[in-house]
VOSELUM-209385 format. One line per 8 residues: their letters; for each residue x, y, z of N, C-alpha, C, O, CB. Coordinates in Angstrom, 1 decimal. Last residue first. Glycine has a CB too. Example, Ala and Ser with C-alpha at 12.3 -4.5 7.8 and 13.67 -1.06 7.14 Angstrom:
BEGIN
SA	12.8 -2.2 7.1 13.7 -1.1 7.1 12.9 0.0 7.9 13.4 1.1 8.0 14.1 -0.6 5.7 | 13.2 -5.7 7.8 12.3 -4.5 7.8 13.2 -3.3 7.8 14.2 -3.3 8.5 11.3 -4.5 9.0;
This chain:
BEGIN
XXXXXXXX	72.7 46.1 23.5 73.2 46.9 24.5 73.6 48.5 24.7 74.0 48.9 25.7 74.1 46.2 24.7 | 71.2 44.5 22.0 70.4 45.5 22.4 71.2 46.4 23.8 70.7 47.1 24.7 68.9 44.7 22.8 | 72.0 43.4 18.4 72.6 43.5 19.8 71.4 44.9 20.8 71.0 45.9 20.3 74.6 44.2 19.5 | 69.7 41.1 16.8 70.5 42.7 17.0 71.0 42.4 18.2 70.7 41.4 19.0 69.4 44.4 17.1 | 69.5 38.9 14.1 69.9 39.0 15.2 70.5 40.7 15.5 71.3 41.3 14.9 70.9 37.8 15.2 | 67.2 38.6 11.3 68.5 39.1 12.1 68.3 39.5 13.5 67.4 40.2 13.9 69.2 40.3 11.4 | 65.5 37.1 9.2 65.2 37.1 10.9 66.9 37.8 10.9 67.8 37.1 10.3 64.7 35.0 11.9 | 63.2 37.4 6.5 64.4 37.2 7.2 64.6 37.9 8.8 64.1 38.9 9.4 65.5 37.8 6.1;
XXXXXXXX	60.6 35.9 4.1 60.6 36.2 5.8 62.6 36.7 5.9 63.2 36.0 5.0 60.0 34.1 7.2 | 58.0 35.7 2.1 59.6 35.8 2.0 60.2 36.5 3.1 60.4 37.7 3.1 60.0 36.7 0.7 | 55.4 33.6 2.4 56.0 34.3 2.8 57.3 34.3 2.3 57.9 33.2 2.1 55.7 34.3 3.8 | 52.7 32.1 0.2 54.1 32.0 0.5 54.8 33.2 0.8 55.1 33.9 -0.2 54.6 31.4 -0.3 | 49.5 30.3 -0.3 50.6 31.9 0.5 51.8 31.1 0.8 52.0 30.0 1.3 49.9 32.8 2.4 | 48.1 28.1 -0.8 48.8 28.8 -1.5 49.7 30.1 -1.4 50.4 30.8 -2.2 48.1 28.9 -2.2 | 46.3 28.3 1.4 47.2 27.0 1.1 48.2 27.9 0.4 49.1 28.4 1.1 46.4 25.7 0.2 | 44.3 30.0 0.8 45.3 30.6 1.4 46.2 29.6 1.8 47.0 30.0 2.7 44.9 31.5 2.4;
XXXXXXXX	43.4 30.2 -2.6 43.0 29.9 -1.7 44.3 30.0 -1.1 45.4 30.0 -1.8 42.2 28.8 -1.8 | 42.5 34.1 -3.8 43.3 32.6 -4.1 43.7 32.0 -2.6 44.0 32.7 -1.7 45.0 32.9 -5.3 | 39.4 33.8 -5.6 40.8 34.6 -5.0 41.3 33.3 -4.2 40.8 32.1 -4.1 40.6 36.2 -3.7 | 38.5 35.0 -8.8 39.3 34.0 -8.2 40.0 34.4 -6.8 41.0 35.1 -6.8 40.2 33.7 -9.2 | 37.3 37.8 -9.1 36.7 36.5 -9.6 36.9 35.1 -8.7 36.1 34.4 -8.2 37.3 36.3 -11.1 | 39.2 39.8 -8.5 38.7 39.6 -7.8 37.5 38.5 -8.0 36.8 38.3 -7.1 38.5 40.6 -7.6 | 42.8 38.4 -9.9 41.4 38.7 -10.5 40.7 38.9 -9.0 41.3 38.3 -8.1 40.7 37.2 -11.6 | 45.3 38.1 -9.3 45.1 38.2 -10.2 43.6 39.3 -10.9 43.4 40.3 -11.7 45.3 37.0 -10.3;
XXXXXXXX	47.5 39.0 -5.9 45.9 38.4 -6.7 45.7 39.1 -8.1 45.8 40.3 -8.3 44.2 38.9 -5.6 | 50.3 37.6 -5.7 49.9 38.1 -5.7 48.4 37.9 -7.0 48.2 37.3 -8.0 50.9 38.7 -5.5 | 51.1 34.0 -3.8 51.2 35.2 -5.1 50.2 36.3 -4.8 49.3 36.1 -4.0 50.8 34.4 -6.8 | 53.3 36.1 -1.8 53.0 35.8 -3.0 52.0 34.4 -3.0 52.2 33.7 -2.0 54.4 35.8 -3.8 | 54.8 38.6 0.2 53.7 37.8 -0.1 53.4 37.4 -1.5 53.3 38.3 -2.3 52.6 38.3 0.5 | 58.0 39.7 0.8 57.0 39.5 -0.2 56.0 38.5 0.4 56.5 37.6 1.2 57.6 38.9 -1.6 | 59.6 40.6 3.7 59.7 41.0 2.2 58.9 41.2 0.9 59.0 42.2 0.1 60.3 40.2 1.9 | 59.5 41.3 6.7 58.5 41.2 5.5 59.3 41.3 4.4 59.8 42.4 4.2 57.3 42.2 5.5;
XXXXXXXX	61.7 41.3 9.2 61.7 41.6 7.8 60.6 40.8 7.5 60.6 39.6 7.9 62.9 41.2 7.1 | 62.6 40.9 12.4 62.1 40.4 11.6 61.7 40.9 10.4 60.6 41.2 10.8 61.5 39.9 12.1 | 65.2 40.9 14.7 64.9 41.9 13.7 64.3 40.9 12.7 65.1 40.1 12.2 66.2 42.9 13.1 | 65.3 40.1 17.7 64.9 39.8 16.3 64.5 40.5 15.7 63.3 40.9 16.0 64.3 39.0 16.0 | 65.7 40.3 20.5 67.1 40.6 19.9 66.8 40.4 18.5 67.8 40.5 17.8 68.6 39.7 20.4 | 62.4 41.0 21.2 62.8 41.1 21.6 64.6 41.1 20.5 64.7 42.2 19.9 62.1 40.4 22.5 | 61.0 42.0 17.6 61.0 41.3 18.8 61.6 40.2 19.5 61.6 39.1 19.2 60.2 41.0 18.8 | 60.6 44.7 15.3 62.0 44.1 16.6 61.1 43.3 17.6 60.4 44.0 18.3 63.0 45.5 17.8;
XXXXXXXX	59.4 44.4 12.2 59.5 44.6 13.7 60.7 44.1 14.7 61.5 43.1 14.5 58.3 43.9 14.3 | 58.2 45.1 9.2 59.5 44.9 10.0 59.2 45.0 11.3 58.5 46.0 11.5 60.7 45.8 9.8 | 56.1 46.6 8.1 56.8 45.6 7.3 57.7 44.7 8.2 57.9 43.5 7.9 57.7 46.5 6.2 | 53.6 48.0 9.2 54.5 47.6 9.6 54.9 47.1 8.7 53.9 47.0 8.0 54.5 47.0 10.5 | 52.7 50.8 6.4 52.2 49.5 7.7 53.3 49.0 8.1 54.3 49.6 7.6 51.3 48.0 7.1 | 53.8 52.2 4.3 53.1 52.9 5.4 52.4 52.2 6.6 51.8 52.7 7.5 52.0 53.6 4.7 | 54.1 49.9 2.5 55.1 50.9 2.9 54.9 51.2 3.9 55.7 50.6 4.8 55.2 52.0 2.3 | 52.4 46.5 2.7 52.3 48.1 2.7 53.4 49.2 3.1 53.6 49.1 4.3 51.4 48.4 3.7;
XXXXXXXX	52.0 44.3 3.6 53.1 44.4 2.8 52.9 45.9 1.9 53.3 46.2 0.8 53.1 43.1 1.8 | 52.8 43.4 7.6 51.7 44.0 6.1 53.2 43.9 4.9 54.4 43.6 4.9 51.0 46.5 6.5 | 52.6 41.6 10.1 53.4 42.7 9.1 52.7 42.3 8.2 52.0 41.3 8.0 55.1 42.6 8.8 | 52.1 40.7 13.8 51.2 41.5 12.6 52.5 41.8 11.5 53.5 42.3 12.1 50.3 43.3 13.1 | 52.7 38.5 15.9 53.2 39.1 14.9 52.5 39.2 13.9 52.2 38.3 13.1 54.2 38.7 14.5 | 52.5 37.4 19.1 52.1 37.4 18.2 52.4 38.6 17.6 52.5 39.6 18.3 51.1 37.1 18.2 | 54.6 35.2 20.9 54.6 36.4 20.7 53.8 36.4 19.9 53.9 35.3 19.3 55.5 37.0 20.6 | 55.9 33.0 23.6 55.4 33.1 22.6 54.9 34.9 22.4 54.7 35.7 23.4 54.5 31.9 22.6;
XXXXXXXX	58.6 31.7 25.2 57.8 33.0 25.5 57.4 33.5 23.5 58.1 33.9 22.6 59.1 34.5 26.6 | 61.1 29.9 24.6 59.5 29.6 25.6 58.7 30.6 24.9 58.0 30.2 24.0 59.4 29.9 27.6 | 62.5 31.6 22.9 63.3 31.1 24.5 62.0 30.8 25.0 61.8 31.4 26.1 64.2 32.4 25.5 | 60.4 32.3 20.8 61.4 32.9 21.6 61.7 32.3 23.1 61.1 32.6 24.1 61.1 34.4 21.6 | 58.0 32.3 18.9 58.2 31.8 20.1 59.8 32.1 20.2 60.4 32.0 19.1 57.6 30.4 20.2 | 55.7 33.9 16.9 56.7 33.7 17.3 57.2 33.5 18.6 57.1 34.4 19.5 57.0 34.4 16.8 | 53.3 33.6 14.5 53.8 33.5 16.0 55.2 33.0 15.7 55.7 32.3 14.9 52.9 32.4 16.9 | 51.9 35.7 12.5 53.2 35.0 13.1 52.6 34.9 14.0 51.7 35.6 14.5 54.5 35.5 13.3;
XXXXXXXX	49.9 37.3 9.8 49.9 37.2 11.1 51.1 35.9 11.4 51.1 35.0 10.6 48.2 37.1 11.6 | 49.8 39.6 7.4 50.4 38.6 7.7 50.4 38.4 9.1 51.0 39.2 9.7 51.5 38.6 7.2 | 48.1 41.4 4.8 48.3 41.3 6.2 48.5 40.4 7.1 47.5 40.1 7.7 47.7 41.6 6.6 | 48.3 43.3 2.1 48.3 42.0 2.7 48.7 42.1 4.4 49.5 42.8 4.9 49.5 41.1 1.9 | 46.9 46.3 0.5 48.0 45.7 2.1 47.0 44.0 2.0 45.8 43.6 1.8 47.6 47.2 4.6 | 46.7 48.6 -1.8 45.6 47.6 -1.0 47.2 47.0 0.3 48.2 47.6 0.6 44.5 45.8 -2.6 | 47.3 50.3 -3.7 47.7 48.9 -3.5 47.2 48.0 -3.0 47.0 46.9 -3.4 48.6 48.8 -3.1 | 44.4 53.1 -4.3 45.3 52.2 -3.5 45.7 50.8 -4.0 44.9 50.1 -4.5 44.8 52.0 -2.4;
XXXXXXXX	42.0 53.0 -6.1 42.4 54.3 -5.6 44.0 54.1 -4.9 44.7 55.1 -5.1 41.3 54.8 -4.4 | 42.2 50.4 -8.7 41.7 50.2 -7.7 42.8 52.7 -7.3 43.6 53.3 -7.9 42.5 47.9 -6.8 | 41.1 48.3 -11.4 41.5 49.6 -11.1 41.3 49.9 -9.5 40.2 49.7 -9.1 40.6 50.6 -12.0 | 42.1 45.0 -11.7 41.5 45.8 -11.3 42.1 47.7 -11.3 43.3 48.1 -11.2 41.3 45.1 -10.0 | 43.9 42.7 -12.3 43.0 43.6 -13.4 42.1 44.2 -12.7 40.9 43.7 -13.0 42.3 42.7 -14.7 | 45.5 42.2 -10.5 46.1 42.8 -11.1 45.0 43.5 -12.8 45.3 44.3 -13.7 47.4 41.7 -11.1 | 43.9 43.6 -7.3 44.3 42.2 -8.2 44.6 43.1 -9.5 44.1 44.3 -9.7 42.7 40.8 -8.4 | 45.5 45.3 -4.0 44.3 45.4 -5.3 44.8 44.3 -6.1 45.9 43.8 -5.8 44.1 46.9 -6.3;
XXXXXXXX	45.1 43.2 -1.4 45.8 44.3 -2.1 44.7 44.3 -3.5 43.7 43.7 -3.9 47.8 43.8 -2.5 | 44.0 41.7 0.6 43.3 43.1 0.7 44.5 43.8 -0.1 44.9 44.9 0.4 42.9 43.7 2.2 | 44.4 39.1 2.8 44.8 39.4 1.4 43.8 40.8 1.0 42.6 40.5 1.3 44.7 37.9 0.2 | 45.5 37.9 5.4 44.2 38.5 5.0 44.9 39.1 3.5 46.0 39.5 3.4 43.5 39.8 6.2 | 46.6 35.2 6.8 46.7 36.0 6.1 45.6 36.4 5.4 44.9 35.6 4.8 47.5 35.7 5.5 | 48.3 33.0 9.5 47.0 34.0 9.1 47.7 34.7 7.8 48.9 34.7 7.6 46.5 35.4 10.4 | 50.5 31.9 10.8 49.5 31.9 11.2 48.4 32.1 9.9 47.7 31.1 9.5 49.6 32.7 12.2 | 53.6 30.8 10.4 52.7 31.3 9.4 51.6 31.5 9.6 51.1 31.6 8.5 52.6 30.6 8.5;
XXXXXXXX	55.8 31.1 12.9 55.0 29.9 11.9 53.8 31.5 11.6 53.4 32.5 12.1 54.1 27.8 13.2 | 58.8 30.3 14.4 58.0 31.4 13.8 57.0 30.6 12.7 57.3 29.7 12.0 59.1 32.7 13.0 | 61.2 30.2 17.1 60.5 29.4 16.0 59.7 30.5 15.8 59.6 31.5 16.5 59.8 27.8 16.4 | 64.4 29.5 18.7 63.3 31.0 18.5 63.0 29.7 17.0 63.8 28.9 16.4 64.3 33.5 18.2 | 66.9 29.1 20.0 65.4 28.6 20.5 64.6 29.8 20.3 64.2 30.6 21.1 65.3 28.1 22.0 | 69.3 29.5 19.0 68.6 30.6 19.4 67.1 29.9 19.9 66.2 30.7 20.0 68.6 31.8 18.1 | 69.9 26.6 17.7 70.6 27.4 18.3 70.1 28.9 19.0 70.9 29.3 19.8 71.5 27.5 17.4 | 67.4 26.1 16.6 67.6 25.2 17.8 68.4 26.2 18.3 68.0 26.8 19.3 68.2 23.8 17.8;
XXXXXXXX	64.5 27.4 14.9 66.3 27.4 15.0 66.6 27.2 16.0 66.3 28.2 16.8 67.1 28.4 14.7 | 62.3 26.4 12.8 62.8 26.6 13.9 64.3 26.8 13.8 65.1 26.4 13.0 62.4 25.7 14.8 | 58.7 27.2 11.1 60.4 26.9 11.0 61.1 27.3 12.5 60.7 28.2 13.2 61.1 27.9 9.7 | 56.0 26.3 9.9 57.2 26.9 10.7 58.0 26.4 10.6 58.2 25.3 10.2 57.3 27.1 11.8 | 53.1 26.7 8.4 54.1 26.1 8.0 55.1 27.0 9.3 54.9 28.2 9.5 54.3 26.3 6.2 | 50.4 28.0 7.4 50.5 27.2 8.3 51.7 26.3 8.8 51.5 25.3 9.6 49.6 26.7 8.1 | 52.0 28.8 4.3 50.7 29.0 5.3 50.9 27.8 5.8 51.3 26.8 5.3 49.1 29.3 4.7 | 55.6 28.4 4.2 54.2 28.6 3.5 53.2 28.6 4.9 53.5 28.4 6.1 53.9 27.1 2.2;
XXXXXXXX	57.9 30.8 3.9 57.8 29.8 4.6 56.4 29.9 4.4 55.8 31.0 4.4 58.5 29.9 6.0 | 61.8 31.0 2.9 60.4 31.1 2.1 59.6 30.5 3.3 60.3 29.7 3.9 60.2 30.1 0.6 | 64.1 33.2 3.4 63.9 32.2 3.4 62.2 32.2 3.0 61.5 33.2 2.9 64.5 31.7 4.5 | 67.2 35.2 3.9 66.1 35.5 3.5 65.6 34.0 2.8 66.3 33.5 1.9 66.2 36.8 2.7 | 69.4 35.9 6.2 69.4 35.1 5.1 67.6 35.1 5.0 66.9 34.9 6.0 70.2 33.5 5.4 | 69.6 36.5 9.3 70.3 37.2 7.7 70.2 36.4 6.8 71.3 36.1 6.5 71.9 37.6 7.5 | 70.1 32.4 10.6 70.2 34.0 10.5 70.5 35.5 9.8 71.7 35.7 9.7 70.7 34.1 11.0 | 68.9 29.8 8.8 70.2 30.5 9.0 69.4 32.5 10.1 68.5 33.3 10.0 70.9 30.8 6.6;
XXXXXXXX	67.2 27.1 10.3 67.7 28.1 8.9 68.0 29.2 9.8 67.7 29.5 11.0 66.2 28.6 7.5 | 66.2 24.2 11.4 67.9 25.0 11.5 68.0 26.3 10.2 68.9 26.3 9.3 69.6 23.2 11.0 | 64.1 22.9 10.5 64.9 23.2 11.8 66.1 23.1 12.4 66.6 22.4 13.3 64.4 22.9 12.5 | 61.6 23.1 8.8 63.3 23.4 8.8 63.5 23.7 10.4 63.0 24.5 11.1 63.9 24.9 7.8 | 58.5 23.5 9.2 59.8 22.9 7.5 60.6 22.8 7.7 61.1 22.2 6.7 60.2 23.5 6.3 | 56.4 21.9 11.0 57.1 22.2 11.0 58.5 21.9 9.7 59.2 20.9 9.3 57.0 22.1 12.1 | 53.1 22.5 10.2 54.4 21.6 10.1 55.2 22.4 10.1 55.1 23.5 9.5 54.6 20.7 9.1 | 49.8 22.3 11.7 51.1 22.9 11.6 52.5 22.4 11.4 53.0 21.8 12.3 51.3 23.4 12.5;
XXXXXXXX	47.9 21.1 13.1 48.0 21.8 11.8 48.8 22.3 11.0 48.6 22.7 9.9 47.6 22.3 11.7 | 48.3 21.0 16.1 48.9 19.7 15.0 48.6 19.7 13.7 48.7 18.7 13.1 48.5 18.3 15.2 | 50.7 24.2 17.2 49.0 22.6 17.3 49.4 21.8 15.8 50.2 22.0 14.9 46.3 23.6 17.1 | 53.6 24.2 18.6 52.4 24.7 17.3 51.6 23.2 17.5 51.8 22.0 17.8 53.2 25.0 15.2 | 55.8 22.9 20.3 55.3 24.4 20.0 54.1 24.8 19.1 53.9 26.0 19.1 56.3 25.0 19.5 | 54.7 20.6 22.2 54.3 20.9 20.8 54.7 22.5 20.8 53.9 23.4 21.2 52.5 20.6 20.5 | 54.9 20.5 25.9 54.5 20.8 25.0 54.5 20.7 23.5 53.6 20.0 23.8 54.6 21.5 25.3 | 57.8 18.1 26.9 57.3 19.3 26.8 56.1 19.5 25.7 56.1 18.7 24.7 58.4 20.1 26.4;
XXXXXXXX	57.6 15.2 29.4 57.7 15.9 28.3 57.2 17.4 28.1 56.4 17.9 28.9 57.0 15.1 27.4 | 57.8 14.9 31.9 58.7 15.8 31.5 59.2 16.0 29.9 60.3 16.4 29.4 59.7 15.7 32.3 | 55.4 13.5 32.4 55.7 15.1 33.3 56.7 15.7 32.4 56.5 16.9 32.1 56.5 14.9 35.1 | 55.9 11.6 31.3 54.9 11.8 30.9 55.5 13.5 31.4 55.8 14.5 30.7 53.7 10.9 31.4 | 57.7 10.6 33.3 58.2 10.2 32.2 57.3 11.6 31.0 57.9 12.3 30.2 57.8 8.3 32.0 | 56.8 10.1 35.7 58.0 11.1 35.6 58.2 11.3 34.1 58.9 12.2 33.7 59.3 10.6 36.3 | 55.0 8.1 35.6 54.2 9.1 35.6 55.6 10.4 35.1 55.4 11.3 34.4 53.3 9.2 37.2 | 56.6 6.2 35.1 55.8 6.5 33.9 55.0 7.8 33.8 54.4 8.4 32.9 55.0 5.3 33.6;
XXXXXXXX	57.7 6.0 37.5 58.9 6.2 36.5 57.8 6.4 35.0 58.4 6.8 33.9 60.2 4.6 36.5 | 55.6 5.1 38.9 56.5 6.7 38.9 57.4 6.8 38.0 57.8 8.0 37.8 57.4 7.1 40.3 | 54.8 2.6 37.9 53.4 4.2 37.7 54.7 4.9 37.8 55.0 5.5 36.7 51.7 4.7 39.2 | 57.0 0.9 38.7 56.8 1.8 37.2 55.7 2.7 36.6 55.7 3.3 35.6 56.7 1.0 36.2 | 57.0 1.3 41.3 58.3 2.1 40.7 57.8 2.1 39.2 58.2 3.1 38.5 59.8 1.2 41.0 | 54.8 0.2 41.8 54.8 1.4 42.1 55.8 2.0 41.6 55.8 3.2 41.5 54.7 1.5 43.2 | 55.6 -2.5 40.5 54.2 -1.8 40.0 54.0 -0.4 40.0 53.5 0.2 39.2 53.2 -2.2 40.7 | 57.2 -3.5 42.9 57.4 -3.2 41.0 56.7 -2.2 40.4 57.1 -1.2 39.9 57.0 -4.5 40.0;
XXXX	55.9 -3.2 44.8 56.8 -2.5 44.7 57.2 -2.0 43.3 57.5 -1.0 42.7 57.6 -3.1 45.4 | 53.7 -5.6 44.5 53.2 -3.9 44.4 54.4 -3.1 44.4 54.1 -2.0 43.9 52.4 -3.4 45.8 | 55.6 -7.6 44.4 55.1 -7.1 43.0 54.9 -5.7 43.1 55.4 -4.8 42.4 53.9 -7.8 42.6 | 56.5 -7.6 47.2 57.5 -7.3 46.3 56.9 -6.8 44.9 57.4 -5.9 44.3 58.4 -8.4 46.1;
């Protein structure tokens, strides 16, 4: 009778374990909100995500290469920030390049999400100082398209 006990609680501990899910993001990563709006333009810092239960679509802050010119420099060009995402969608993760360049991606469709670059900030002062990438803050908005 004990070994019976014993065996019903390895399976009910092994079932237990089985059907947890994954982490969407490794454990550098916090998640800020989970529930921001659709069409609505929102802030989201380095290494930082956000989710939205109702659409099971999340998006986190990966990367950012900073390559615009600083504001006491003479420079030929603006230079481009270069913002790297992930974006997960119904499970199915995605990675996401947008710049903050005219002539670069700003915006992409993936899959019914119209995602928007707005601003990277702050923007670099000096090539003396550059500024550590704790300090990035994206200006992100996510709309919903119809793809019929």
């Amino acid at each position: 009778m004990r070994s019976i006990t014993q065996l019903t609680i390895l399976i009910c501990t092994v079932l237990l374990f089985a059907s947890c899910e994954a982490p969407l993001f490794d454990n550098n990563t916090e998640v800020t909100d989970l529930d921001f709006e659709l069409g609505q333009e929102f802030s989201l810092q380095y290494k930082n995500a956000i989710y939205n239960e109702r659409e099971d679509l999340s998006i986190e802050f990966v990367e950012v290469n900073e390559g615009r010119c600083p504001m006491d420099a003479f420079c030929a060009w603006a230079g481009n920030a270069e913002v790297t995402f992930k974006v997960i969608v119904k499970g199915d993760e995605i990675d996401l390049v947008l710049n903050t360049h005219e002539r670069l991606d700003q915006n992409l469709l993936v899959k019914e999400y119209f995602i928007q670059l707005s601003e990277v900030s702050p923007y670099p002062q000096t090539y003396q100082n550059p500024i550590p990438k704790k300090d990035y803050v994206v200006e992100l908005k996510i709309d919903k398209v119809s793809l019929n």
